[in-house]
Each structure stands twice: as C-alpha cells, then as structure tokens.
Backbone as CSV, one residue per row, in Angstrom:
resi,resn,N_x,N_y,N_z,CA_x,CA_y,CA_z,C_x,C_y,C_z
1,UNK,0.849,-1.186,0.000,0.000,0.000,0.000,0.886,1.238,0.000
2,UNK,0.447,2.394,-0.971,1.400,3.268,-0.883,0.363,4.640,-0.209
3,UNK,1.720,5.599,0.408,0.757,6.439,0.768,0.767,7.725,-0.004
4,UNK,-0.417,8.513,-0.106,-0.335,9.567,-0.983,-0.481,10.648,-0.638
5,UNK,0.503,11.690,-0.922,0.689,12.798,0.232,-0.766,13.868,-0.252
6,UNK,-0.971,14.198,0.308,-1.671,15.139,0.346,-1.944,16.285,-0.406
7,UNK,-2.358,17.006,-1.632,-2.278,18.217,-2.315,-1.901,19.494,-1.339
8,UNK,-0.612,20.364,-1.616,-0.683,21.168,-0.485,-1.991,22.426,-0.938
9,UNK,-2.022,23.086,-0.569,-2.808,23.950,-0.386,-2.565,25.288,-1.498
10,UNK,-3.332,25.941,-1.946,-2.452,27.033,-2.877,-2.006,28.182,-2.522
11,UNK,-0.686,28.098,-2.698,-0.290,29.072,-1.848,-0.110,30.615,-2.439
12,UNK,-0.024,31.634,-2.138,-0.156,33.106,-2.957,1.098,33.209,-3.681
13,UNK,2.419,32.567,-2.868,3.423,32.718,-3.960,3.736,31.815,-5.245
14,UNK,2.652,30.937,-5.549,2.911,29.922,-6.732,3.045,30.724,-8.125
15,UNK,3.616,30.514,-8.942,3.531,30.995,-9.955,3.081,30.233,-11.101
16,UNK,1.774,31.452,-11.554,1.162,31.009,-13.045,1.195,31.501,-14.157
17,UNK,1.029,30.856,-15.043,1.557,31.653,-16.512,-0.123,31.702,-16.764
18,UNK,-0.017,33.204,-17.892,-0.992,33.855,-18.536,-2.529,32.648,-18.056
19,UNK,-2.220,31.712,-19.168,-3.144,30.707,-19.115,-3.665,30.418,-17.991
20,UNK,-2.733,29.218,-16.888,-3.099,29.239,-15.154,-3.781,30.041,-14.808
21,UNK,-3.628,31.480,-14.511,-4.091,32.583,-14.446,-5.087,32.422,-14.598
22,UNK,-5.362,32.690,-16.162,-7.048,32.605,-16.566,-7.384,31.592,-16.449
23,UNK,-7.305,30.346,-16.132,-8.103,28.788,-15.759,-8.142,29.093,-14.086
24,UNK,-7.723,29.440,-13.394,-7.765,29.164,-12.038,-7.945,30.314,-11.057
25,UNK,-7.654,31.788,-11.517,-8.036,32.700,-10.852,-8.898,33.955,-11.518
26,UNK,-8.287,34.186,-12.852,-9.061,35.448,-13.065,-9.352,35.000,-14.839
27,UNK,-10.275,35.264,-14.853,-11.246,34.262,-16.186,-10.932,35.212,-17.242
28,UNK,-10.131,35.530,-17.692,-9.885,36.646,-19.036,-9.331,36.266,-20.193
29,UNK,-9.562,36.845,-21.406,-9.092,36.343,-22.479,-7.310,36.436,-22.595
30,UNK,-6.940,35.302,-23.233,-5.208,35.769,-23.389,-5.313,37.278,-23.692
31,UNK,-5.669,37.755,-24.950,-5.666,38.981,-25.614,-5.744,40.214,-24.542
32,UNK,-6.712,40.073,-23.134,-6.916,41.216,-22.080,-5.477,41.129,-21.374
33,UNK,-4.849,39.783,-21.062,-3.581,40.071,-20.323,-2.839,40.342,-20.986
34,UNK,-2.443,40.105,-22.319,-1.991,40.897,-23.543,-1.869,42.441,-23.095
35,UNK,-2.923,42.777,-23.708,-3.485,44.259,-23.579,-2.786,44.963,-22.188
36,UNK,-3.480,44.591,-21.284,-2.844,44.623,-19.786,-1.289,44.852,-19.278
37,UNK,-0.758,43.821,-20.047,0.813,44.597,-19.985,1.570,45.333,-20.506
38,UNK,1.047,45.660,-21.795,1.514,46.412,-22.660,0.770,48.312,-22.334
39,UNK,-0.267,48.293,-22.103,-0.698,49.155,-21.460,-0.446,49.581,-20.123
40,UNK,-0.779,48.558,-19.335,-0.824,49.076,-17.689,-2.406,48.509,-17.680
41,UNK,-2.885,48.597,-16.187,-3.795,48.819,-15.564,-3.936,47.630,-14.798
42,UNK,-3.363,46.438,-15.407,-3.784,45.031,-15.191,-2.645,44.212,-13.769
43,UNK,-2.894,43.368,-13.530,-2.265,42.763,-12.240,-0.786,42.833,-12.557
44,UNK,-0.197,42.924,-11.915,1.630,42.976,-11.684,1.894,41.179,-12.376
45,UNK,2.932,41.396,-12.953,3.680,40.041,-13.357,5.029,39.841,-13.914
46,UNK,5.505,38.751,-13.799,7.331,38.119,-13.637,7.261,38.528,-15.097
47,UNK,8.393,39.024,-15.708,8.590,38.801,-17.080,10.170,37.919,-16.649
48,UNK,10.566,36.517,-17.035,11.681,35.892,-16.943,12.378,35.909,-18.752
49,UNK,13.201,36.683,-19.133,13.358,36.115,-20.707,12.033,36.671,-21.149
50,UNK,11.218,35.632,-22.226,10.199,35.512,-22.748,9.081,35.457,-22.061
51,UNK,9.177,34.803,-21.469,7.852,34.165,-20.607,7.535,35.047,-19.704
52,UNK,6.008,34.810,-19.081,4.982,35.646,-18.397,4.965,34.805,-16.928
53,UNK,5.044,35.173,-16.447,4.234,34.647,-15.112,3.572,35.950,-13.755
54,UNK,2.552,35.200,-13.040,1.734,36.217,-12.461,1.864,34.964,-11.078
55,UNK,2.016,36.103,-9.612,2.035,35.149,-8.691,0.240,34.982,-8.186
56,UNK,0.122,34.026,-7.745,-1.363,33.812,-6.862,-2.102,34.850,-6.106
57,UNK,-1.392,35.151,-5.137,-1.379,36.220,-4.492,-1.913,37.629,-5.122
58,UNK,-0.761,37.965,-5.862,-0.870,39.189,-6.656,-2.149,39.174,-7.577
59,UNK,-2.356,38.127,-8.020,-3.927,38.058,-8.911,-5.113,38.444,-7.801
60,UNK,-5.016,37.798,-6.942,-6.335,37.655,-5.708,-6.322,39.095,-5.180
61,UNK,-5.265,39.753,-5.106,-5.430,41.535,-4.730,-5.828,42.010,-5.381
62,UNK,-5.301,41.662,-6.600,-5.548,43.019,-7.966,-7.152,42.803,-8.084
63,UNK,-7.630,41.442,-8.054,-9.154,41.472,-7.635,-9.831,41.835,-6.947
64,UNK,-9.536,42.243,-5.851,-10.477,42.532,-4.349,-10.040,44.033,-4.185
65,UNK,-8.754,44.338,-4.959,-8.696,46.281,-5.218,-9.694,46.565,-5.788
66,UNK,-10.438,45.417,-6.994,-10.953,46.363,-7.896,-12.093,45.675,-8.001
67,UNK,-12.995,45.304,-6.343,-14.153,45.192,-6.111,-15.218,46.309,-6.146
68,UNK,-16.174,46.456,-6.607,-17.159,47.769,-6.387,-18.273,47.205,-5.905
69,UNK,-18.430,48.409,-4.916,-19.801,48.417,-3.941,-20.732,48.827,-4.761
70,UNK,-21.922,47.893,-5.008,-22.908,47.981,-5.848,-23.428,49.302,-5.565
71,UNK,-23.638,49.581,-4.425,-24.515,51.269,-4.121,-23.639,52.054,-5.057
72,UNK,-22.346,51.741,-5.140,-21.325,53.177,-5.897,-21.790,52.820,-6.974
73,UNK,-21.746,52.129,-7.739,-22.397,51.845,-8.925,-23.385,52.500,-9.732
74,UNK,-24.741,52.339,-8.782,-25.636,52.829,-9.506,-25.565,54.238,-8.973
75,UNK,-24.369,54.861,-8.328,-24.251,56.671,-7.861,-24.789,56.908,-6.896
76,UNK,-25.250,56.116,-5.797,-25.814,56.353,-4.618,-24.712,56.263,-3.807
C-alpha cells in the first residue's frame, strides 16, 4: 500500500503563466492580459526572458482592489 501525500494547499506565492491565471483565478481572455501589460492597468507580473508569469497572491489583490460596492455603482 502506498501512501499519498496530500495536495498542499495554494499558496499566494505559486507561480502562473498567462493561461493558469485565466483557468484558475481570473477568467480573461489571453488577448486582455496581452493588452494589460503592454498598457498598464492590469495585475503585476514576472517577465523571466520571454515568458509571463503572475504570482497567486498578486492576482487575488488586484481582484479585491478592484471590487465595487454595488450602491457606488448605480451613484448612490
């Protein structure tokens, strides 16, 4: 019998590329994180070389910065 460790938990410093990202935390088209870095506005991320990566963490803030209170919304 073998034993099987356990999935750890996800932690904020894991790092995900573009894709990960959009499968597991923030649902956007490649083309918006595209857009996003080349512009600004969009979550902080690793540029290594070529490649993209965005930590866990840093996705889950850049979300909950840019929560809106429904009352502000409709101007109340």
């Amino acid at each position: 019998m073998t034993h099987r460790a356990s999935p750890s938990p996800q932690d904020d410093n894991d790092l995900l590329t573009d894709i990960q990202a959009k499968q597991q935390e923030l649902p956007m088209s490649l083309a918006w994180y595209r857009r996003k870095r080349i512009f600004g506005g969009g979550p902080p991320f690793i540029r290594v070389s070529n490649r993209i990566f965005y930590r866990r963490g840093d996705l889950r803030q850049w979300v909950a910065a840019h929560a809106v209170d429904r009352c502000q919304e409709v101007g109340q």
